[in-house]
mmCIF file as Biopython writes it, N, C-alpha, C and O atoms, coordinates in Angstrom:
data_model
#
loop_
_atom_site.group_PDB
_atom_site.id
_atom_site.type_symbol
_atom_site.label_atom_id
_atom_site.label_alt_id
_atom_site.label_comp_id
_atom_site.label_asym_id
_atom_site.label_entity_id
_atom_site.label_seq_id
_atom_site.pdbx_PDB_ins_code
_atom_site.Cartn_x
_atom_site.Cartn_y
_atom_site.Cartn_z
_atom_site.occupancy
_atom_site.B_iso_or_equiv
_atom_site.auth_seq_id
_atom_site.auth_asym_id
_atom_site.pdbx_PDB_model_num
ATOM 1   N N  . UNK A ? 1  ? -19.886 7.267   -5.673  1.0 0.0 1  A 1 
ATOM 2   C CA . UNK A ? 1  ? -20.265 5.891   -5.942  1.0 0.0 1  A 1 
ATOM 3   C C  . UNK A ? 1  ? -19.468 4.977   -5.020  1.0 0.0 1  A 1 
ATOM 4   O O  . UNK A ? 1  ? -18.439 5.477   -4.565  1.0 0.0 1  A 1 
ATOM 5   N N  . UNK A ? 2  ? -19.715 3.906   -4.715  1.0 0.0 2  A 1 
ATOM 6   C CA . UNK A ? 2  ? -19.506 2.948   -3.503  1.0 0.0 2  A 1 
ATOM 7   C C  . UNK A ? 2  ? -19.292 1.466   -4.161  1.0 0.0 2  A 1 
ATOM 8   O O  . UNK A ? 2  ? -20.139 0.609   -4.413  1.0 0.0 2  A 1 
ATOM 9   N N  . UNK A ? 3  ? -18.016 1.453   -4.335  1.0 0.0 3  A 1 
ATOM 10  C CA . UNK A ? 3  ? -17.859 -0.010  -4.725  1.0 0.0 3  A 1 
ATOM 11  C C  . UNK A ? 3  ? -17.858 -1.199  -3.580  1.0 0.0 3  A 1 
ATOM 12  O O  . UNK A ? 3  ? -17.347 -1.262  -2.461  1.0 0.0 3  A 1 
ATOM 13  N N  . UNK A ? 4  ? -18.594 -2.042  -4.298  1.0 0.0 4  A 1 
ATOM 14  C CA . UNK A ? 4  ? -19.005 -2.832  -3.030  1.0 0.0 4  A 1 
ATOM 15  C C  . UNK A ? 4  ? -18.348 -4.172  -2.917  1.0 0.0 4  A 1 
ATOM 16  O O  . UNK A ? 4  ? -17.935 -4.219  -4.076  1.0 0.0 4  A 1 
ATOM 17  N N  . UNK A ? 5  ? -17.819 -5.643  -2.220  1.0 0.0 5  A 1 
ATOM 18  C CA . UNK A ? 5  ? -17.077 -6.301  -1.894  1.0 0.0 5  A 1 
ATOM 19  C C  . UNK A ? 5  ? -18.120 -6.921  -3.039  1.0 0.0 5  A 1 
ATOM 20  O O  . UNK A ? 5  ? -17.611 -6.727  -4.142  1.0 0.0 5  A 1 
ATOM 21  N N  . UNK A ? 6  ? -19.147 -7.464  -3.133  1.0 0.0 6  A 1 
ATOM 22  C CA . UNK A ? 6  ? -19.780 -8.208  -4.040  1.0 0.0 6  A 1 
ATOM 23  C C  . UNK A ? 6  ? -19.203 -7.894  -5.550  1.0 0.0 6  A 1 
ATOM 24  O O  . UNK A ? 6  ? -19.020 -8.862  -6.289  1.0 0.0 6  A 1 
ATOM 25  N N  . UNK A ? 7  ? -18.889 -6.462  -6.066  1.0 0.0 7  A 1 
ATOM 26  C CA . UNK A ? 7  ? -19.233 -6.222  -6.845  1.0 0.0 7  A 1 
ATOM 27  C C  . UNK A ? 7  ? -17.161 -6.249  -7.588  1.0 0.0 7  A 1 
ATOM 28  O O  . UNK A ? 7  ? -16.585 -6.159  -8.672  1.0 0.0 7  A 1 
ATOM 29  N N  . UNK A ? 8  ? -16.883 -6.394  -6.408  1.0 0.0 8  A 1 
ATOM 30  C CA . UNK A ? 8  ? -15.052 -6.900  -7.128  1.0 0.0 8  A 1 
ATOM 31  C C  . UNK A ? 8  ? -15.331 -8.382  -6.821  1.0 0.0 8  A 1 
ATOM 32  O O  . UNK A ? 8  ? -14.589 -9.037  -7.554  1.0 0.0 8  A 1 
ATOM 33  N N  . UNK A ? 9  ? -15.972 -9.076  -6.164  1.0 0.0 9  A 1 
ATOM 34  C CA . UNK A ? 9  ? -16.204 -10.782 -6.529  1.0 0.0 9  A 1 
ATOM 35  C C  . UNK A ? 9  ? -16.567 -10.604 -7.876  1.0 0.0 9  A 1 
ATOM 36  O O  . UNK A ? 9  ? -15.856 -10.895 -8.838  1.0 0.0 9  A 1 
ATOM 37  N N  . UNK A ? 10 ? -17.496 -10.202 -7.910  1.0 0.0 10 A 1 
ATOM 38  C CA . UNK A ? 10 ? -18.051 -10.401 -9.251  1.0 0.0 10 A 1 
ATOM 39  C C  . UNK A ? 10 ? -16.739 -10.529 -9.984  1.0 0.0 10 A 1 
ATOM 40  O O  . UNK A ? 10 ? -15.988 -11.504 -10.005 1.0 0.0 10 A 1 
ATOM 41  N N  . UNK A ? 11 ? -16.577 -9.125  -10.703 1.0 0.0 11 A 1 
ATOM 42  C CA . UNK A ? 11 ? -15.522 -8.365  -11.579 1.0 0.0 11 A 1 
ATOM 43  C C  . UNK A ? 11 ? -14.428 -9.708  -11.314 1.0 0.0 11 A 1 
ATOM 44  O O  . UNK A ? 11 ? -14.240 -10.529 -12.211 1.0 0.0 11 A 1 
ATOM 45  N N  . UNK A ? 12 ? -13.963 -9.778  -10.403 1.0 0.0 12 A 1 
ATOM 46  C CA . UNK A ? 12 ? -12.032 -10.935 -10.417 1.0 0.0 12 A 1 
ATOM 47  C C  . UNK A ? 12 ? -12.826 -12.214 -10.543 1.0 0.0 12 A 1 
ATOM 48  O O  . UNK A ? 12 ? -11.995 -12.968 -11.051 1.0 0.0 12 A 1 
ATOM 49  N N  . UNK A ? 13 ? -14.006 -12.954 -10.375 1.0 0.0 13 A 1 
ATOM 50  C CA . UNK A ? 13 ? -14.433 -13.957 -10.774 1.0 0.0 13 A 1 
ATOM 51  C C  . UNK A ? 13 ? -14.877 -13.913 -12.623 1.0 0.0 13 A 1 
ATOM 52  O O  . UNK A ? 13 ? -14.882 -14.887 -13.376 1.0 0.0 13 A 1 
ATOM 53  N N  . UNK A ? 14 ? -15.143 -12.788 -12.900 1.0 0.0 14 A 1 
ATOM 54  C CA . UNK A ? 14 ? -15.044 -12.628 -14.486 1.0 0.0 14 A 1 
ATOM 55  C C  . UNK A ? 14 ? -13.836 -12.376 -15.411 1.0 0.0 14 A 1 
ATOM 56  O O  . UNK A ? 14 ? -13.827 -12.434 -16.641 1.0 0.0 14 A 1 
ATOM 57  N N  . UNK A ? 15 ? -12.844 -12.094 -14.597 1.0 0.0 15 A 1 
ATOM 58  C CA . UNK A ? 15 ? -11.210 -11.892 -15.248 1.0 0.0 15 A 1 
ATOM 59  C C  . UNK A ? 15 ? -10.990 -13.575 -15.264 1.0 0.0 15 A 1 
ATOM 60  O O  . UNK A ? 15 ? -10.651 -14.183 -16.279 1.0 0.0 15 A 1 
ATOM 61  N N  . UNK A ? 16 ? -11.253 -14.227 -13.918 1.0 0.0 16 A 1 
ATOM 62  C CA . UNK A ? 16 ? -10.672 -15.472 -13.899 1.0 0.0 16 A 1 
ATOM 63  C C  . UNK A ? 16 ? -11.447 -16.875 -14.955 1.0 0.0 16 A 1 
ATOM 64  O O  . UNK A ? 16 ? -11.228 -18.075 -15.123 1.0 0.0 16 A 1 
ATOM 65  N N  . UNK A ? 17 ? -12.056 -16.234 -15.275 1.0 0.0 17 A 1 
ATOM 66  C CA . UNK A ? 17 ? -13.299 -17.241 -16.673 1.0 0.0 17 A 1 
ATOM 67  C C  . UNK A ? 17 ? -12.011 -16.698 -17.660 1.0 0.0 17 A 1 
ATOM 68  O O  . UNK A ? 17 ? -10.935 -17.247 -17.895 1.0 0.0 17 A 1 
ATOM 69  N N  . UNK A ? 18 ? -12.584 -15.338 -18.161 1.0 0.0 18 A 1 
ATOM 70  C CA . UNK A ? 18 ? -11.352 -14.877 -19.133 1.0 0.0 18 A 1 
ATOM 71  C C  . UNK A ? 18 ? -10.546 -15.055 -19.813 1.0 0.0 18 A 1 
ATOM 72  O O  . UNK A ? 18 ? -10.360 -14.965 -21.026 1.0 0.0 18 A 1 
ATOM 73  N N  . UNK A ? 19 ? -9.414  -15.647 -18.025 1.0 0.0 19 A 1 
ATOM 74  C CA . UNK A ? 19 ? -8.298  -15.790 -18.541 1.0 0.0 19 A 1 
ATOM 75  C C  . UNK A ? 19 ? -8.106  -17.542 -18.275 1.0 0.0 19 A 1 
ATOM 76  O O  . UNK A ? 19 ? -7.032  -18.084 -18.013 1.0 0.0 19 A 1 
ATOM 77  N N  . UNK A ? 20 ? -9.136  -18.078 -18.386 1.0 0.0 20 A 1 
ATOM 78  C CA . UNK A ? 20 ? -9.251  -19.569 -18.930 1.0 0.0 20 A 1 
ATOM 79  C C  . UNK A ? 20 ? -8.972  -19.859 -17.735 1.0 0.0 20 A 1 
ATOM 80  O O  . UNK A ? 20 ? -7.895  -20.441 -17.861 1.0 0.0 20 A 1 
ATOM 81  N N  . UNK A ? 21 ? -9.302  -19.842 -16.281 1.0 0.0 21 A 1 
ATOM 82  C CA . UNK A ? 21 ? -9.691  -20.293 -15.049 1.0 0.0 21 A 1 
ATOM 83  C C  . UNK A ? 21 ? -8.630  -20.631 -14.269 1.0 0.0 21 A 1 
ATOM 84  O O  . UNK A ? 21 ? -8.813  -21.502 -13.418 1.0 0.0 21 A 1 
ATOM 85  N N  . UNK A ? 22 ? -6.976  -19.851 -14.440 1.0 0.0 22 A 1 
ATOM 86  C CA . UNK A ? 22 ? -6.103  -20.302 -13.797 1.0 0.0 22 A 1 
ATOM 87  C C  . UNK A ? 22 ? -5.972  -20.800 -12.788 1.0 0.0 22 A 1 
ATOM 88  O O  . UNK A ? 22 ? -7.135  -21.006 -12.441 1.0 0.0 22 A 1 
ATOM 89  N N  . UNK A ? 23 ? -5.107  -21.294 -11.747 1.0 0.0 23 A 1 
ATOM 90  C CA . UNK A ? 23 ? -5.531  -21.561 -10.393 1.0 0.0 23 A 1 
ATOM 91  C C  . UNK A ? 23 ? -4.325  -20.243 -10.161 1.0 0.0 23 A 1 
ATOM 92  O O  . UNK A ? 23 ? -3.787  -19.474 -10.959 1.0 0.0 23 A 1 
ATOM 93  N N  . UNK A ? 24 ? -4.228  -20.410 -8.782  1.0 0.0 24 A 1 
ATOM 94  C CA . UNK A ? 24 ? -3.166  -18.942 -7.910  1.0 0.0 24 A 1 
ATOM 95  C C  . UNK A ? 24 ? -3.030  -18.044 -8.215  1.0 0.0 24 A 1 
ATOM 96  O O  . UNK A ? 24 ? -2.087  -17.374 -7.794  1.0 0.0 24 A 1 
ATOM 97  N N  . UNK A ? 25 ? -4.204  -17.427 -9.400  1.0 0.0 25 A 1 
ATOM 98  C CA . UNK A ? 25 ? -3.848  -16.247 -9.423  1.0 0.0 25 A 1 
ATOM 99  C C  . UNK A ? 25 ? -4.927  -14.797 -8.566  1.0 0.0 25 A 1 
ATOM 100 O O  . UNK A ? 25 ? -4.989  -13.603 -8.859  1.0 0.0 25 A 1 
ATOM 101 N N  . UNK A ? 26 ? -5.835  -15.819 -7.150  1.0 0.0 26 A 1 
ATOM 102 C CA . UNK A ? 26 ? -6.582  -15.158 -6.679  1.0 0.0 26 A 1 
ATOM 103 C C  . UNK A ? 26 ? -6.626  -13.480 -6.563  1.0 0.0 26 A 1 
ATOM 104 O O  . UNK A ? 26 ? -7.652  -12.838 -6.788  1.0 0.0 26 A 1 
ATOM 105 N N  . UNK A ? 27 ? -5.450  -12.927 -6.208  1.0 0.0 27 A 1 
ATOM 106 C CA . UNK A ? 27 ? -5.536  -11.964 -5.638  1.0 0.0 27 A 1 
ATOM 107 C C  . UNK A ? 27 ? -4.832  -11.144 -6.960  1.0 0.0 27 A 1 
ATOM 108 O O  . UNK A ? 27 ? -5.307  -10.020 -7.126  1.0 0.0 27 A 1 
ATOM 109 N N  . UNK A ? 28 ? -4.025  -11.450 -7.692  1.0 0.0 28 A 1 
ATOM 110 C CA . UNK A ? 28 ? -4.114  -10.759 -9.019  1.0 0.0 28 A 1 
ATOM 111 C C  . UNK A ? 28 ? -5.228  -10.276 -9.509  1.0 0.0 28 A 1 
ATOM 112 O O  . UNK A ? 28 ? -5.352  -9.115  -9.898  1.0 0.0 28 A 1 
ATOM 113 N N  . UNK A ? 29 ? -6.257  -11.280 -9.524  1.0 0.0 29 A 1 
ATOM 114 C CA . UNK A ? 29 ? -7.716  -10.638 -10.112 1.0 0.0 29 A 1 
ATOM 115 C C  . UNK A ? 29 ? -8.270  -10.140 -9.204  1.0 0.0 29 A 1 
ATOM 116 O O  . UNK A ? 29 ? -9.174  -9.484  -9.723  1.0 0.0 29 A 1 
ATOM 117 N N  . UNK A ? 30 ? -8.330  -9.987  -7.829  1.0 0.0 30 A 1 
ATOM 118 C CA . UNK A ? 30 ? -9.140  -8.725  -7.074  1.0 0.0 30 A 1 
ATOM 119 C C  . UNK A ? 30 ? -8.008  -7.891  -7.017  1.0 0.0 30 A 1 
ATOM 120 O O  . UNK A ? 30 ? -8.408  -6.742  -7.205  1.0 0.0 30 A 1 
ATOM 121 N N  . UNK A ? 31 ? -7.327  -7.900  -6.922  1.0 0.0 31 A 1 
ATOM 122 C CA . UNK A ? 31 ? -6.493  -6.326  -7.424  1.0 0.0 31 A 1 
ATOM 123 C C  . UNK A ? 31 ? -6.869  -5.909  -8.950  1.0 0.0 31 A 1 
ATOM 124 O O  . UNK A ? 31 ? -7.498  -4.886  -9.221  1.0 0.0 31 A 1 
ATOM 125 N N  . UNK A ? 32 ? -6.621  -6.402  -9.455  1.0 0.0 32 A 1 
ATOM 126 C CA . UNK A ? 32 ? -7.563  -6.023  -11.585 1.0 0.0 32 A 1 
ATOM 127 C C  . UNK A ? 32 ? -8.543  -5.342  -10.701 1.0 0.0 32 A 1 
ATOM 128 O O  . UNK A ? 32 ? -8.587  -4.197  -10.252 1.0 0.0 32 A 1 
ATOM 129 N N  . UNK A ? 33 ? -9.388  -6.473  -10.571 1.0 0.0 33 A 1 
ATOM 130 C CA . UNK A ? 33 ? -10.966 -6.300  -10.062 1.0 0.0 33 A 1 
ATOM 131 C C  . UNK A ? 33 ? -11.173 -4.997  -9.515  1.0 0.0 33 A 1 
ATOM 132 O O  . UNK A ? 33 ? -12.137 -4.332  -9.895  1.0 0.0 33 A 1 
ATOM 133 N N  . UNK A ? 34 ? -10.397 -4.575  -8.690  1.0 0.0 34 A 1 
ATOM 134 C CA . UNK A ? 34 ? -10.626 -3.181  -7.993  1.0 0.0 34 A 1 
ATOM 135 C C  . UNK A ? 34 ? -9.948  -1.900  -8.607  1.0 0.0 34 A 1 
ATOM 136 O O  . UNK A ? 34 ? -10.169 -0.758  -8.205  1.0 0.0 34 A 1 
ATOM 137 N N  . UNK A ? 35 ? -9.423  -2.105  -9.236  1.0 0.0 35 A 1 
ATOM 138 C CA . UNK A ? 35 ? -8.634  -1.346  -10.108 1.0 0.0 35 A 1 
ATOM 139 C C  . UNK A ? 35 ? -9.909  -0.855  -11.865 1.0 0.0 35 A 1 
ATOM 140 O O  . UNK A ? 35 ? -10.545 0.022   -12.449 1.0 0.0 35 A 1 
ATOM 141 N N  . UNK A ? 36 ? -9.550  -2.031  -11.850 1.0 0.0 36 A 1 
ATOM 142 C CA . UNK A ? 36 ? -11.058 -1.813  -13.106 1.0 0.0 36 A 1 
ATOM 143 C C  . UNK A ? 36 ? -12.478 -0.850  -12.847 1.0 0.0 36 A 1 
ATOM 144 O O  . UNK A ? 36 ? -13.091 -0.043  -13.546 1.0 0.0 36 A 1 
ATOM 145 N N  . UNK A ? 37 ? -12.670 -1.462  -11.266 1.0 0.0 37 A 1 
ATOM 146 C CA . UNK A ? 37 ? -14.089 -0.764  -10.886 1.0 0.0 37 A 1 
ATOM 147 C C  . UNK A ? 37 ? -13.476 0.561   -10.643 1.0 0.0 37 A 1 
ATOM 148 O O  . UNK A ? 37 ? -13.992 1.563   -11.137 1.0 0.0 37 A 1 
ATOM 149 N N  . UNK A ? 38 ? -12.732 0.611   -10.136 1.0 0.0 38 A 1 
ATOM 150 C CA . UNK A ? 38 ? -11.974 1.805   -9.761  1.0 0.0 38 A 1 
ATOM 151 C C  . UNK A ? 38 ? -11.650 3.207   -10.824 1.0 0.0 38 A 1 
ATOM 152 O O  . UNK A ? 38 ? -11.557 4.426   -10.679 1.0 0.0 38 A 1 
ATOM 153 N N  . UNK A ? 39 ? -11.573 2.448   -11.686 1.0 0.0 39 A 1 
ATOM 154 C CA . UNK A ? 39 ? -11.140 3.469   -12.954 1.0 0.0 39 A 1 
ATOM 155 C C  . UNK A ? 39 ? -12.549 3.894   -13.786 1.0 0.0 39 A 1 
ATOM 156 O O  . UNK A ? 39 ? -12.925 4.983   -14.222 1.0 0.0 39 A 1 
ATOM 157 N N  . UNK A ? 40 ? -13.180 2.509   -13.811 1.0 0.0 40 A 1 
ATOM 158 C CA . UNK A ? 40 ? -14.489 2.981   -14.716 1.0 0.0 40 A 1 
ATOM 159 C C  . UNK A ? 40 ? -15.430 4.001   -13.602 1.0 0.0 40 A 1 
ATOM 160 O O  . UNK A ? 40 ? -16.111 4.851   -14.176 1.0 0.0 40 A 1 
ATOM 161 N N  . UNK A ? 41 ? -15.502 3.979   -12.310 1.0 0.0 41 A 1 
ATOM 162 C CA . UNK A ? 41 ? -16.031 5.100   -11.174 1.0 0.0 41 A 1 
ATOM 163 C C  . UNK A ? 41 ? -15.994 6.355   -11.576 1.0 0.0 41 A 1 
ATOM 164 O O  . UNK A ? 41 ? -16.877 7.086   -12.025 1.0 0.0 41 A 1 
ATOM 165 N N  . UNK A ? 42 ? -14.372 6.595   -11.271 1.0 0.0 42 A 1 
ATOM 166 C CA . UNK A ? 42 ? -13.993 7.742   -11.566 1.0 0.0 42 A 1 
ATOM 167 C C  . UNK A ? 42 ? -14.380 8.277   -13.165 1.0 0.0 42 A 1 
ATOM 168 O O  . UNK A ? 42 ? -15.035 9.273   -13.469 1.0 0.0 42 A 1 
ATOM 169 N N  . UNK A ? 43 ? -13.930 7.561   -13.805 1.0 0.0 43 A 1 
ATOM 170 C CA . UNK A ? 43 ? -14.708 8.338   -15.342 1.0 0.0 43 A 1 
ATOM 171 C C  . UNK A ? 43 ? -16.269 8.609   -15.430 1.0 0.0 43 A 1 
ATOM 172 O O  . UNK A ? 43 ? -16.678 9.483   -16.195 1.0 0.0 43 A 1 
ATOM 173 N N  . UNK A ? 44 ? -17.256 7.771   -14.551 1.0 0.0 44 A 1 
ATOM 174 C CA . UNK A ? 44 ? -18.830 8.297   -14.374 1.0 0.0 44 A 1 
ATOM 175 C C  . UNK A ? 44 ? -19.251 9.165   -13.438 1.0 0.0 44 A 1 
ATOM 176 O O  . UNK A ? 44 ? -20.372 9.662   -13.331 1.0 0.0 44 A 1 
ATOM 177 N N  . UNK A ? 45 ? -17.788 9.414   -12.402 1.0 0.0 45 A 1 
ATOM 178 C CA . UNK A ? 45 ? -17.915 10.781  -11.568 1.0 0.0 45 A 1 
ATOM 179 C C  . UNK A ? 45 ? -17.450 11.509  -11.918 1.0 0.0 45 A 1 
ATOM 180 O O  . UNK A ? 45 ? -17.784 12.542  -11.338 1.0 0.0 45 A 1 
ATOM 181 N N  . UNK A ? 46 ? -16.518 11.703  -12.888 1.0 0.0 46 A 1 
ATOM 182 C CA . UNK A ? 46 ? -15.908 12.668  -13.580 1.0 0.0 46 A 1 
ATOM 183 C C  . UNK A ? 46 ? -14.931 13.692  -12.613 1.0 0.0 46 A 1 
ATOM 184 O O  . UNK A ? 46 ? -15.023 14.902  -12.407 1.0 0.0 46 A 1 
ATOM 185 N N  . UNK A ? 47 ? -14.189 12.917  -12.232 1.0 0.0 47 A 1 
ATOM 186 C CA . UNK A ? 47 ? -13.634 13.397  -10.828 1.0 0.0 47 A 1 
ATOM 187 C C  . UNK A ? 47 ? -13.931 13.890  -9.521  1.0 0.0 47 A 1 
ATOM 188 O O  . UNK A ? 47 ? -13.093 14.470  -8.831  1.0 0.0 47 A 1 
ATOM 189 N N  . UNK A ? 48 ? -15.438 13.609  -9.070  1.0 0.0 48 A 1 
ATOM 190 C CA . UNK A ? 48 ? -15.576 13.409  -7.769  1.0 0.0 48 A 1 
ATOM 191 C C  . UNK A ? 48 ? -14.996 12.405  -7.180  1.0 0.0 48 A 1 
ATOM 192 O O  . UNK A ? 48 ? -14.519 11.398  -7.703  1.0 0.0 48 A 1 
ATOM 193 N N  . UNK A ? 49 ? -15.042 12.684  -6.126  1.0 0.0 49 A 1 
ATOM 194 C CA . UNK A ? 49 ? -14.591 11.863  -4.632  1.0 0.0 49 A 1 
ATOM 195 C C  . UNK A ? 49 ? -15.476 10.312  -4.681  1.0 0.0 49 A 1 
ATOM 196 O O  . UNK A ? 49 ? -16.693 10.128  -4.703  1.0 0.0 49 A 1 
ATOM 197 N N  . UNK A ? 50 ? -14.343 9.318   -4.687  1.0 0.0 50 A 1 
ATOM 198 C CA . UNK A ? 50 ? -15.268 7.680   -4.388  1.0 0.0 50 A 1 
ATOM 199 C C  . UNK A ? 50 ? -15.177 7.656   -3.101  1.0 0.0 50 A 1 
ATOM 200 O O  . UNK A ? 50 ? -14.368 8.378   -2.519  1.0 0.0 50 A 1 
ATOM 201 N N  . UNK A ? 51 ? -16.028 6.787   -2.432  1.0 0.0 51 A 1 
ATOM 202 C CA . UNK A ? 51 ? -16.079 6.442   -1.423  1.0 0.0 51 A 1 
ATOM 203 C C  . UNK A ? 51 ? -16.505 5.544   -1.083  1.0 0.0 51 A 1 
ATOM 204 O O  . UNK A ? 51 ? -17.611 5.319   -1.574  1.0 0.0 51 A 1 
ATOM 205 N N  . UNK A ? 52 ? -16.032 4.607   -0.198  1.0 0.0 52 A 1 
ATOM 206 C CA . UNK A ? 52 ? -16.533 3.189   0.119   1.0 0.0 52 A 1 
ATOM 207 C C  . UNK A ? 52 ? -16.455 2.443   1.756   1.0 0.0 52 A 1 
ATOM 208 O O  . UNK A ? 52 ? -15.524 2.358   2.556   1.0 0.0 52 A 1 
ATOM 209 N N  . UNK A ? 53 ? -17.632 2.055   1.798   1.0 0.0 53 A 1 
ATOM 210 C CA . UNK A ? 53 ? -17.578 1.865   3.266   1.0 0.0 53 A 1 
ATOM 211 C C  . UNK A ? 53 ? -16.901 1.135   3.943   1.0 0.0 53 A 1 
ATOM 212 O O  . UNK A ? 53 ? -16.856 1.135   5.173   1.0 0.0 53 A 1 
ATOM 213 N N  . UNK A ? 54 ? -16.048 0.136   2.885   1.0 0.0 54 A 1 
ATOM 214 C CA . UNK A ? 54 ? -14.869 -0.862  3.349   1.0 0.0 54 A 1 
ATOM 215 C C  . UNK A ? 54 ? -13.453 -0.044  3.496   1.0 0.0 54 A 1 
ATOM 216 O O  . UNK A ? 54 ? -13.057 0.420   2.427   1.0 0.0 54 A 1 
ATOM 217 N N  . UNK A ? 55 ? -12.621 0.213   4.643   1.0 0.0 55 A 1 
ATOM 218 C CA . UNK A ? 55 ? -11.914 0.740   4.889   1.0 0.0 55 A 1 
ATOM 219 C C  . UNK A ? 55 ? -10.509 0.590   3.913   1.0 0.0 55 A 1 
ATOM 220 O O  . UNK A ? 55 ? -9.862  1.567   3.533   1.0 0.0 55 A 1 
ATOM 221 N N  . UNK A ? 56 ? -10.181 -0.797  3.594   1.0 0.0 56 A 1 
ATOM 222 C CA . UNK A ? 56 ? -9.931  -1.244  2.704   1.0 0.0 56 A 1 
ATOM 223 C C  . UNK A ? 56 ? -9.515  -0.836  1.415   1.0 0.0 56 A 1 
ATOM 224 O O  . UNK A ? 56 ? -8.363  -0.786  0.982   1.0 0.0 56 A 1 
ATOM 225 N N  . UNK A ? 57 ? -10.418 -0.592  0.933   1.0 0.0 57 A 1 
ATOM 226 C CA . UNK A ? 57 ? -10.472 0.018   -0.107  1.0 0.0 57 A 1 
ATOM 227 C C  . UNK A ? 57 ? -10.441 1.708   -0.553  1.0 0.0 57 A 1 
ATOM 228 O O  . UNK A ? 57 ? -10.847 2.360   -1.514  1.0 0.0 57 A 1 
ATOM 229 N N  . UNK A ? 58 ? -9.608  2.042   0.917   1.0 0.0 58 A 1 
ATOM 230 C CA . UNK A ? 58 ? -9.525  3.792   0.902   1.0 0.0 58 A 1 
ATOM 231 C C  . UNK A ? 58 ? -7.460  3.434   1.081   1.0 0.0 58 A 1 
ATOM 232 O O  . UNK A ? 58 ? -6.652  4.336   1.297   1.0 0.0 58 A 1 
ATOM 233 N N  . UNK A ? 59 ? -7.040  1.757   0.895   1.0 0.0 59 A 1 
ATOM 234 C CA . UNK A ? 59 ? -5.852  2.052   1.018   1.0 0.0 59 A 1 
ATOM 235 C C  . UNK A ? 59 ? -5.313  1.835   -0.682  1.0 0.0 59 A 1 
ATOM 236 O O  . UNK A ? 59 ? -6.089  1.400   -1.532  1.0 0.0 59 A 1 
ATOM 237 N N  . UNK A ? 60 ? -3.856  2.218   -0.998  1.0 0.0 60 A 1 
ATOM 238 C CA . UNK A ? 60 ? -3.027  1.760   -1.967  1.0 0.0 60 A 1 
ATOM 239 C C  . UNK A ? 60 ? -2.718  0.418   -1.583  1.0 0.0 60 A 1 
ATOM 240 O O  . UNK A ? 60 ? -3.041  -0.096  -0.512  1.0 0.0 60 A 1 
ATOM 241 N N  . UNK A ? 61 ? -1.931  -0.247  -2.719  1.0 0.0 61 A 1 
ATOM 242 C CA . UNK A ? 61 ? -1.625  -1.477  -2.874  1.0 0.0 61 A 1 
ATOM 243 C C  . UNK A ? 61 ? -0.041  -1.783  -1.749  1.0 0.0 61 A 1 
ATOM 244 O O  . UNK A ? 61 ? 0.449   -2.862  -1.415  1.0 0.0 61 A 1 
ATOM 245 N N  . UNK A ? 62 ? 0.318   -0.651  -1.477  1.0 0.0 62 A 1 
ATOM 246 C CA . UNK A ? 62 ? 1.151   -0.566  -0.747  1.0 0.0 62 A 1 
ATOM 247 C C  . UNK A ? 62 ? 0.928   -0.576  1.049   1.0 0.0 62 A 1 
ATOM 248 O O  . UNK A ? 62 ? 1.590   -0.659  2.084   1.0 0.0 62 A 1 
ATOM 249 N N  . UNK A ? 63 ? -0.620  -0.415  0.528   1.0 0.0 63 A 1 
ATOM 250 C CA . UNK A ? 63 ? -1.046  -0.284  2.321   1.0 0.0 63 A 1 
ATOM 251 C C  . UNK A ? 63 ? -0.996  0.948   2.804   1.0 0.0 63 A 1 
ATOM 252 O O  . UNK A ? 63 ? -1.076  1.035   4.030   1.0 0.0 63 A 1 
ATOM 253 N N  . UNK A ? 64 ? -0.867  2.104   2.082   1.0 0.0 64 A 1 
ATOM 254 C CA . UNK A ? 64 ? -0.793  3.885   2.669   1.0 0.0 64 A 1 
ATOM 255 C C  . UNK A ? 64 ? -2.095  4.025   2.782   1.0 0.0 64 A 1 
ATOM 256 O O  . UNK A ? 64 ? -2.794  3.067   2.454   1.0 0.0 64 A 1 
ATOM 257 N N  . UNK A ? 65 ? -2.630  5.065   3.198   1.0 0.0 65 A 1 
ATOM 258 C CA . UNK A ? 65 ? -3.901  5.746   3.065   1.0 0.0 65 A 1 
ATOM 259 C C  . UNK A ? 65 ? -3.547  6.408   2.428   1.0 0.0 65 A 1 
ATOM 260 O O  . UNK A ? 65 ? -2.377  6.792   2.446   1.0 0.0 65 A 1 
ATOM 261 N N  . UNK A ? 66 ? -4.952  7.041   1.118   1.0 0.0 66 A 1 
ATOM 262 C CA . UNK A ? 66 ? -5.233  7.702   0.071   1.0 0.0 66 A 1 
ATOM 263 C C  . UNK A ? 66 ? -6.125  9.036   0.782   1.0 0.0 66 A 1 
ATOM 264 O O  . UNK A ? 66 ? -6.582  9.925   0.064   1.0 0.0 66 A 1 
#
């Protein structure tokens, strides 16, 4: 499955309603955001391999490759 840049807008624009529309906390909620999609993936692949065509999103939060 292929998480897509639309689809963590979505997701961190729905944390940020949520959590009553903070301001600065942009990138807190696309990190959630990708993390969330991220976790619910893996439980409907049941441990297959994700993959996504944004390079991006093949790193950790640390910036390593996975």
């Amino acid at each position: 499955m292929t998480i897509t840049y639309q689809q963590i807008a979505q997701r961190a624009y729905e944390i940020w309603e949520r959590e009553g529309k903070p301001k600065g906390q942009d990138q807190d909620h696309w990190l959630q955001a990708e993390e969330e999609l991220r976790s619910e993936a893996l439980k409907k692949q049941k441990g297959r391999k994700i993959t996504s065509r944004d390079p991006a999103m093949l790193k950790t939060p640390k910036g390593e490759e996975i």
